[in-house]
C-alpha positions as CSV (number, residue, x, y, z in Angstrom):
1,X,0.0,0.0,0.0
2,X,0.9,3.4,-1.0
3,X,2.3,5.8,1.8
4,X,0.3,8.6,2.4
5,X,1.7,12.2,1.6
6,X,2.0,12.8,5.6
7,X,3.7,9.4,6.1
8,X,6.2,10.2,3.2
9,X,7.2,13.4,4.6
10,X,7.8,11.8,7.7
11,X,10.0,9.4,6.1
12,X,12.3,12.0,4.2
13,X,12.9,13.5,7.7
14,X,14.0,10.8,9.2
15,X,16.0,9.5,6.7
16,X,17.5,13.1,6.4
17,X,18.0,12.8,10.7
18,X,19.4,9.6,10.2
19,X,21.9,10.8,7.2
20,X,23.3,14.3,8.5
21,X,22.5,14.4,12.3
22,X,25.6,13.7,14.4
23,X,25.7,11.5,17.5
24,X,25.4,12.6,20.9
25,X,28.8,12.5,22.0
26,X,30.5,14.3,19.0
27,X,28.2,17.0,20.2
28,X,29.7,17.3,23.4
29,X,33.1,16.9,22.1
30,X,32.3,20.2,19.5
31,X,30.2,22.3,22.2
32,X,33.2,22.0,24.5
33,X,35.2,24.0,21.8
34,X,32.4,26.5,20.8
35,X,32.6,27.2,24.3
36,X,36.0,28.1,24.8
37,X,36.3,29.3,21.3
38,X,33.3,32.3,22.5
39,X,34.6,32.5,25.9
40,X,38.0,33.8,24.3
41,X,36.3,36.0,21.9
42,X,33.0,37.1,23.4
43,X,34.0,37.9,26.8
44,X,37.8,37.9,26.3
45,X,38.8,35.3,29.2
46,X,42.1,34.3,29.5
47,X,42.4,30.3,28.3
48,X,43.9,28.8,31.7
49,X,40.4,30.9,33.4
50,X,38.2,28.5,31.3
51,X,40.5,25.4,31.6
52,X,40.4,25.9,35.4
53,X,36.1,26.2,35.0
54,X,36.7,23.2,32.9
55,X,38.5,21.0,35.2
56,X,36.5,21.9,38.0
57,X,33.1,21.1,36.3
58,X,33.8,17.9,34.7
59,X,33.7,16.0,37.7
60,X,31.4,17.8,39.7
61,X,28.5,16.4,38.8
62,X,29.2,12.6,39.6
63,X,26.6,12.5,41.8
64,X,24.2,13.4,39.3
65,X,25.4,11.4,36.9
66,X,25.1,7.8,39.1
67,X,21.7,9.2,40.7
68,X,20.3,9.4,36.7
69,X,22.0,6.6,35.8
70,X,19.9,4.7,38.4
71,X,17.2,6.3,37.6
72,X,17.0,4.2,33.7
73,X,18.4,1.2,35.7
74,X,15.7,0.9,38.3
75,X,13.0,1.3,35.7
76,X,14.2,-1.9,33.7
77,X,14.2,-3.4,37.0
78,X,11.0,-2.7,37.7
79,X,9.4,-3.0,34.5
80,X,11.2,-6.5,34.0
81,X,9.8,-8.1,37.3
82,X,7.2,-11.1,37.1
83,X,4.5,-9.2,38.2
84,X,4.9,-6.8,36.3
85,X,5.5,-9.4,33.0
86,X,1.3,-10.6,34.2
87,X,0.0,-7.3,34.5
88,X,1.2,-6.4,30.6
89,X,-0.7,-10.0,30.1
90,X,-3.9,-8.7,31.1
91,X,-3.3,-5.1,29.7
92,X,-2.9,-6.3,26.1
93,X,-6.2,-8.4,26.2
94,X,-8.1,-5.3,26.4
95,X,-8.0,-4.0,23.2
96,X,-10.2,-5.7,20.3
97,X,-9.1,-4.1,17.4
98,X,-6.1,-2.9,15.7
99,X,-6.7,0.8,16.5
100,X,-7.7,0.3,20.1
101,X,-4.7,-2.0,20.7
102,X,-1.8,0.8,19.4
103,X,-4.0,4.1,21.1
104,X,-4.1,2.4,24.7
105,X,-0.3,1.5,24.2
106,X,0.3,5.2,23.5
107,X,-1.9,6.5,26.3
108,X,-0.1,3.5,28.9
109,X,3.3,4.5,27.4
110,X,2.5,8.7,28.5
111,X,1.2,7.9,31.9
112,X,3.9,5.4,32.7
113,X,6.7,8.0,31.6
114,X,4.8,10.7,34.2
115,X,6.0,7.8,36.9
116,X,9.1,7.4,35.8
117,X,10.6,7.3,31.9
118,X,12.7,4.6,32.8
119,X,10.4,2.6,34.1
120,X,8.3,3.5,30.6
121,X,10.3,2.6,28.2
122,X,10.9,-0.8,29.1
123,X,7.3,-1.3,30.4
124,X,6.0,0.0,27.2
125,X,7.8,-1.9,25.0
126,X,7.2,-5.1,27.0
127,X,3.3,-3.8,26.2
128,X,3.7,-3.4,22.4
129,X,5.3,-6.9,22.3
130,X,2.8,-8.7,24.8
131,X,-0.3,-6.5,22.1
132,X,1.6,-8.4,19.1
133,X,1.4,-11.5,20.8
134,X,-2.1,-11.7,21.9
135,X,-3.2,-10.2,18.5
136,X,-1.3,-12.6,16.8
137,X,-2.7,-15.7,18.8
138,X,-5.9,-14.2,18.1
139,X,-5.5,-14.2,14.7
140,X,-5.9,-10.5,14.5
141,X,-3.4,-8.3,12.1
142,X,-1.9,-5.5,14.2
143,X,0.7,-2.9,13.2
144,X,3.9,-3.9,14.5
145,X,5.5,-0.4,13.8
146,X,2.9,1.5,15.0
147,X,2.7,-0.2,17.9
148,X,6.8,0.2,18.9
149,X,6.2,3.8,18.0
150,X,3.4,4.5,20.5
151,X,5.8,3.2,23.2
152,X,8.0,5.6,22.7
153,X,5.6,8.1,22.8
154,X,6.4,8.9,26.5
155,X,9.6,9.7,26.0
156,X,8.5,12.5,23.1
157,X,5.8,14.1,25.0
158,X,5.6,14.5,29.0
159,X,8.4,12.6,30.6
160,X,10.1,15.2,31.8
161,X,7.0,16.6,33.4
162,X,6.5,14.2,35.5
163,X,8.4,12.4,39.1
164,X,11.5,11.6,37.2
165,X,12.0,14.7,35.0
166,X,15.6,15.5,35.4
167,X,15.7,19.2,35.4
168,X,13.0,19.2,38.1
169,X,14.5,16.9,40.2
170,X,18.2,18.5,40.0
171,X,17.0,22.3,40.5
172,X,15.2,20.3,43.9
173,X,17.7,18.2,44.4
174,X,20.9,19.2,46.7
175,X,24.1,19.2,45.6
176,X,22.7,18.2,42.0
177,X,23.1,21.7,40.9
178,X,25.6,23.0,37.9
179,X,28.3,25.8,38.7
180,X,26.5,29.4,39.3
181,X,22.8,27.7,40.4
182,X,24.2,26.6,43.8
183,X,22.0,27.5,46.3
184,X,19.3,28.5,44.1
185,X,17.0,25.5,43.9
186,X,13.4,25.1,42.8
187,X,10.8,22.7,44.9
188,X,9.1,20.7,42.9
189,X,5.5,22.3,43.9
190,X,6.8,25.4,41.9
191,X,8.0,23.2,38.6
192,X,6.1,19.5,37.9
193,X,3.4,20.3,40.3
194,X,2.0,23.7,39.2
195,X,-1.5,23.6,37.9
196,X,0.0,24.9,34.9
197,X,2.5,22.2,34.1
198,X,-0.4,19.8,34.8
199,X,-2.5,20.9,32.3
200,X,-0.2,21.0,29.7
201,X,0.4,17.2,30.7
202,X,-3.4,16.4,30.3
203,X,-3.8,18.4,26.8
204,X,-0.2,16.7,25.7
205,X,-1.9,13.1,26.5
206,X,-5.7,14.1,24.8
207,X,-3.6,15.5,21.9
208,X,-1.4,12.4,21.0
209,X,-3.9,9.9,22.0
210,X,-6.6,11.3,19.7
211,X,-3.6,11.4,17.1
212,X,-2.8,7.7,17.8
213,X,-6.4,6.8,17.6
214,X,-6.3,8.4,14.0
215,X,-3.2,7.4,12.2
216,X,-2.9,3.7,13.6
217,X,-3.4,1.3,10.5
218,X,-6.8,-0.7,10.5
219,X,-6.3,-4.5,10.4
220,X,-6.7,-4.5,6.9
221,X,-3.5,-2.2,6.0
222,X,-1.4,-3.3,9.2
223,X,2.1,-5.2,9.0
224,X,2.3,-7.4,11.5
225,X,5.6,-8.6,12.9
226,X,5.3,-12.1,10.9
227,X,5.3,-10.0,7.7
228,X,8.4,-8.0,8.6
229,X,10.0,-11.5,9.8
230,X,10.0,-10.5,13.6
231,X,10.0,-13.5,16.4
232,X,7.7,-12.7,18.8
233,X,8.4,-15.4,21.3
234,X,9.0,-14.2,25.1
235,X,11.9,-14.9,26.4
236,X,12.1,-16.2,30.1
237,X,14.5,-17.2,32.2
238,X,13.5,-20.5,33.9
239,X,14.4,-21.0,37.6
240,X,16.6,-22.8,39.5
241,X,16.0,-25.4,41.0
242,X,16.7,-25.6,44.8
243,X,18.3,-29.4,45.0
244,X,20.7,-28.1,42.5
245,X,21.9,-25.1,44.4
246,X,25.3,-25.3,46.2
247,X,25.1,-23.9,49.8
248,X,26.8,-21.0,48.8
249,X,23.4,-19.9,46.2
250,X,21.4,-20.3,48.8
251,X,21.2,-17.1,50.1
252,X,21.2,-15.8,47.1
253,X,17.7,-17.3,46.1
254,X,16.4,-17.1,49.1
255,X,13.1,-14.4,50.5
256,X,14.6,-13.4,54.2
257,X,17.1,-11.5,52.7
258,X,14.8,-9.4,50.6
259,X,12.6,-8.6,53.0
260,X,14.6,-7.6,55.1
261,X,15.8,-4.5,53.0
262,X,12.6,-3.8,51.8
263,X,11.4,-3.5,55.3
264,X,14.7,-1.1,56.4
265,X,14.0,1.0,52.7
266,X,10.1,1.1,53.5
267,X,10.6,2.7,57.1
268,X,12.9,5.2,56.2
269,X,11.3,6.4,53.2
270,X,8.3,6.7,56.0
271,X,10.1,7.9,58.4
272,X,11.3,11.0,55.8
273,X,7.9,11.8,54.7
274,X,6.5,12.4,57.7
275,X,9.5,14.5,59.1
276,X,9.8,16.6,55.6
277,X,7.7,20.0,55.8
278,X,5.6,18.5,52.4
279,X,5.9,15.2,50.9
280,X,6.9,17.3,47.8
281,X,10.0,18.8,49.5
282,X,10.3,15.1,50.5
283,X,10.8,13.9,46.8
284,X,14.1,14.1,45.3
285,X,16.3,11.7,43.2
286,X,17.5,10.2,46.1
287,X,14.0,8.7,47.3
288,X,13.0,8.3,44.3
289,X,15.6,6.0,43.4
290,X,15.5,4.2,47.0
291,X,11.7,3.8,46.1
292,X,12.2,2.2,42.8
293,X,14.7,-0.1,44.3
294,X,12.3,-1.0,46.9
295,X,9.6,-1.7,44.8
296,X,12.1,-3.6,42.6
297,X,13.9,-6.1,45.0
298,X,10.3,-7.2,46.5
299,X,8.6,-7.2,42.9
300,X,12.1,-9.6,42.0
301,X,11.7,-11.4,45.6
302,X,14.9,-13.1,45.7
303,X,18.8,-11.3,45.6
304,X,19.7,-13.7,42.4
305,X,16.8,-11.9,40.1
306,X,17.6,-8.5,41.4
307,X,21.3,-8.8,40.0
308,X,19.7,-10.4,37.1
309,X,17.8,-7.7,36.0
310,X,20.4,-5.1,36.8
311,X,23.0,-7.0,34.7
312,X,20.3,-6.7,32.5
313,X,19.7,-2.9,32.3
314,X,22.7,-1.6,32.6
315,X,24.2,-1.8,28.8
316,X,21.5,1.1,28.9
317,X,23.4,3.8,31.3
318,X,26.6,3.9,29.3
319,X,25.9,7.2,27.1
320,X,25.1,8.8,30.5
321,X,28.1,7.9,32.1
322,X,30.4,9.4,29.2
323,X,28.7,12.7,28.2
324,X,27.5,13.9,31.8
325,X,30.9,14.9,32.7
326,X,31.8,16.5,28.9
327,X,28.3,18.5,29.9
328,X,29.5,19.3,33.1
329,X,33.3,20.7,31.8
330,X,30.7,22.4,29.5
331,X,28.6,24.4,32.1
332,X,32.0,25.2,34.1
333,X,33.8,26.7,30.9
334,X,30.5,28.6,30.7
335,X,30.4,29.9,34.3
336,X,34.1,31.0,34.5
337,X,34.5,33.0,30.9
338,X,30.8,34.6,32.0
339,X,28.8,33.7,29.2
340,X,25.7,32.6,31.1
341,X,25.6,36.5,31.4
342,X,25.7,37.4,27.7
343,X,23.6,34.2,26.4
344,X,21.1,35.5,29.0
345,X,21.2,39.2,27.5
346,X,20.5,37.8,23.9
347,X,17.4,36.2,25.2
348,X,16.2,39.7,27.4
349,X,17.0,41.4,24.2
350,X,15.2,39.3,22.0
351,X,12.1,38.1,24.2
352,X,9.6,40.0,26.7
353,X,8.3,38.6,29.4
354,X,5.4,36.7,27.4
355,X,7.4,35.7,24.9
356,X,10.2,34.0,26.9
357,X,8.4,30.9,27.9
358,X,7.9,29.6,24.1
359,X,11.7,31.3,22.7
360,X,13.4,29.1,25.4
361,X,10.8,26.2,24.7
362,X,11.9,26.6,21.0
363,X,15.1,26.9,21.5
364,X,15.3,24.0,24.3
365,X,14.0,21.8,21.2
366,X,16.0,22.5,19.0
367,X,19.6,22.6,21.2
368,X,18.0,19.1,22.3
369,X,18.5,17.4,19.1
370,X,22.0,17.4,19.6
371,X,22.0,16.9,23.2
372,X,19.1,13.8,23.5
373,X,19.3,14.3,27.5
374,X,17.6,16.3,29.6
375,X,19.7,16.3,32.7
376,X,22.7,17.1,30.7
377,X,21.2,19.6,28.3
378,X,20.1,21.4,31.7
379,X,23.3,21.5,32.9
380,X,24.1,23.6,29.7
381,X,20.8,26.2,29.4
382,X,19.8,26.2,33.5
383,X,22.5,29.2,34.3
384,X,21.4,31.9,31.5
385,X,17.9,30.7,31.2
386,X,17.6,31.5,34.8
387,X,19.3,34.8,34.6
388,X,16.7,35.5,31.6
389,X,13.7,34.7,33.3
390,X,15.3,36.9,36.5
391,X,15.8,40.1,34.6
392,X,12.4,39.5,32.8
393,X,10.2,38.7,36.1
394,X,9.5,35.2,34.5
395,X,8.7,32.7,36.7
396,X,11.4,30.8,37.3
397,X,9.4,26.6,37.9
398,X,7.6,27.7,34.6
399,X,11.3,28.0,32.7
400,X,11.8,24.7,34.2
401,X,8.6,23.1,32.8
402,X,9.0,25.4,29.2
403,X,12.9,23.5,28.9
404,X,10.8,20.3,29.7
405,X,8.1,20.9,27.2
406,X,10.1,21.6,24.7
407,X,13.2,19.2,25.1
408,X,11.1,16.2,25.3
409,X,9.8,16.8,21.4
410,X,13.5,16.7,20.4
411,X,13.0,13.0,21.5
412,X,10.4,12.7,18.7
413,X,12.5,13.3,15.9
414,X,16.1,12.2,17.7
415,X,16.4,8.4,17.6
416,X,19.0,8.2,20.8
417,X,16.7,7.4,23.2
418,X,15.0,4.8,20.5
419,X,17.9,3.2,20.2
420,X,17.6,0.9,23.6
421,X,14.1,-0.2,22.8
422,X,14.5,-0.7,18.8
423,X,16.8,-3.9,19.5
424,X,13.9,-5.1,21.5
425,X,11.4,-4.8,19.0
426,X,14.1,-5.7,15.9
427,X,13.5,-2.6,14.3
428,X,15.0,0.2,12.5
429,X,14.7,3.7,13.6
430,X,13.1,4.5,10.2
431,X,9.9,2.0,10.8
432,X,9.3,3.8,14.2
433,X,9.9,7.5,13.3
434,X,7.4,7.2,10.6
435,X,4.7,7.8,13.3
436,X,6.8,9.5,15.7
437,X,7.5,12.8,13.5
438,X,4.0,13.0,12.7
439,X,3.4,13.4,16.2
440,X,6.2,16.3,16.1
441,X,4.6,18.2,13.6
442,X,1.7,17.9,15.9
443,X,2.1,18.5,19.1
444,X,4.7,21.4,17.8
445,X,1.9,24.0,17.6
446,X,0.6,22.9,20.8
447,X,3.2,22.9,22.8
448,X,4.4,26.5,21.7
449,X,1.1,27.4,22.8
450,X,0.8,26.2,25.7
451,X,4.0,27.8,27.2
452,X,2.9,31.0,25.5
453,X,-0.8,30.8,27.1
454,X,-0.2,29.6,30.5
455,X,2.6,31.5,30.5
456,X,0.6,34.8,31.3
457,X,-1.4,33.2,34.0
458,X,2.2,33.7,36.1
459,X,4.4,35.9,37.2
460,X,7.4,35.5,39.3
């Protein structure tokens, strides 16, 4: 069947993404230069000034860079566990039709990435596969594309508005913050949780899901997996038997030991809500990630499918763990030759206060095309962004959400974060982004208007 016109000019932009756009890293390597090379001839700093900044910032952010680290981690974990694995079972018997079976992965896919985006993406794709499945044993075409692109769809729309949005979390989180924010964080009541940031979240959702609804191929046009060759078999890992465990593997399989750290994690996350002013002031990457493990080690019951399912995840983290210290050598270079100062002027110069909100969504959208992260982007826009919205009397939570809006549609039309989930599905990025840069030139529009609109209702 013939592509339609909108599906073909998805295509050419993705295959011109996948021709000309750079990866990740080769971005940090080049921004590391542009920053010296304006630092020296913007501001005129001296070259051992920025190498000091330099030095200073590339580790300083190791913290950060294990806490988001764990963050992806713990969501495989959790989204792997056997529980979990019968839940997506009965999810993907809902649906009776083609339509209805990609739209409710999409709409499972956004509110699982409010949770946690780690946690999504597995989960998600776990969903799409367990859809195929059941639509397959059914006898039932589905679209196998379609549905590993509405997975993704969390990831490209309101991740980073919700509990595990990086930005949010670091501006709340101590010691989290990049050189020149110290001291200055944001609680998450005045970022994630504003009224405003959760109605963009609900019109986000209705907006793709309605979308979904409409551009998900009917059973009569859908390729299924068996067409494009795909084996859909789950893959389990069968347990050990207990005669044939040395004394040693015991403990390793055994509950007790479990429990017993779920019981010590469970009353001290307790023990901090109820002593924190708010249980928002309460939430930070630190609990959160205490919580996930939680949840994971008594969802995995035994030590030996914990380390299991971390051995498992953890191929994922390794593009964090190089760039986040390029991006933090990257926000100290930017600190020490002052140019937080001068990017920030551009903006004041260009913008008023109404129109700040969308310029830095824009911009955040387009600089995150290059930079597929949003903790390490943050690390990069945070300090002039800041001083922007200071000098324009912008509220400073909404600049947070306006970077969030607008760096998560960069995942849309950037295929990094794709890229642990295609191998899953057996994919290219090609068959998915068909759908998912649709959805950009959708939501685009809204989201522009959004940070323009509810903009005005605040002030700082």
């Amino acid at each position: 069947m013939k592509d339609s016109p909108i599906v073909a000019l998805a295509l050419r932009c993705t295959g011109f993404l996948e021709r000309y756009l750079p990866d990740a890293f080769v971005f940090a390597l080049g921004a590391t230069g542009l920053c010296l090379g304006a630092g020296w001839l913007w501001t005129g700093t001296g070259l051992g000034t920025m190498l000091d900044g330099w030095g200073k910032g590339f580790f300083s952010l190791l913290g950060f860079t294990l806490q988001m680290s764990l963050i992806i981690i713990l969501g495989h974990v959790v989204a792997s566990a056997p529980p979990v694995a019968r839940l997506l079972g009965r999810l993907a018997g809902l649906a009776q039709t083609a339509k209805g079976g990609v739209t409710l992965v999409a709409l499972l896919a956004m509110l699982s990435s409010w949770l946690n985006w780690g946690f999504s993406l597995t989960f998600s794709a776990m969903l799409a596969r367990a859809t195929a499945r059941r639509f397959a044993a059914r006898g039932q075409p589905i679209d196998y594309r379609a549905l590993a692109a509405a997975s993704f769809l969390g990831l490209g729309s309101i991740w980073a508005q919700g509990l595990s949005g990086s930005a949010a979390l670091q501006m709340a989180t101590t010691g989290a913050l990049p050189p020149g924010l110290q001291g200055h964080g944001i609680a998450l009541s005045q970022t994630i949780f504003l009224w405003q940031s959760l109605v963009s979240v609900v019109v986000e959702v209705s907006v793709v899901t309605a979308l979904f609804w409409l551009i998900a191929p009917r059973e009569s046009d859908a390729v299924t997996a068996a067409a494009l060759g795909i084996d859909l078999t789950d893959d389990t890992h069968p347990e050990v038997e207990p005669s044939k465990l040395r004394p040693g593997e015991r403990p390793e399989h055994s509950l007790g030991l479990s429990l017993l750290f779920v019981a010590l994690a469970t009353a001290y996350l307790t023990r901090s809500l109820i002593s924190a002013p708010s249980v928002l002031e309460a939430v930070n990457l630190n609990t959160i990630n205490l919580g996930l493990l939680t949840l994971g080690t008594a969802l995995h019951r035994t030590p030996a499918r914990l380390q299991r399912a971390f051995a498992q995840a953890t191929p994922a983290v390794w593009g964090v763990i190089l760039q986040f210290p390029f991006y933090g050598g990257i926000a100290g270079v930017l600190a020490s030759a002052h140019l937080n100062e001068r990017i920030a002027g551009l903006f004041v110069g260009a913008a008023s206060q109404g129109t700040l909100p969308p310029l830095v969504g824009l911009y955040s959208l387009v600089l995150g095309i290059f930079v597929p992260s949003g903790g390490s982007k943050w690390l990069i826009e945070a300090p002039y962004v800041l001083e922007a919205a200071s000098r324009l009397h912008v509220h400073a939570g909404w600049m947070v959400a306006v970077y969030d809006l607008g760096e998560a549609l960069a995942n849309l039309v950037q295929p990094f974060w794709m890229l642990p989930v295609l191998g899953i599905f057996g994919l290219r990025a090609r068959d998915v982004m068909r759908y998912t840069v649709i959805t950009f030139f959708v939501l685009l529009p809204v989201v522009m208007g959004l940070t323009y609109g509810l903009g005005l209702t605040l002030t700082r």
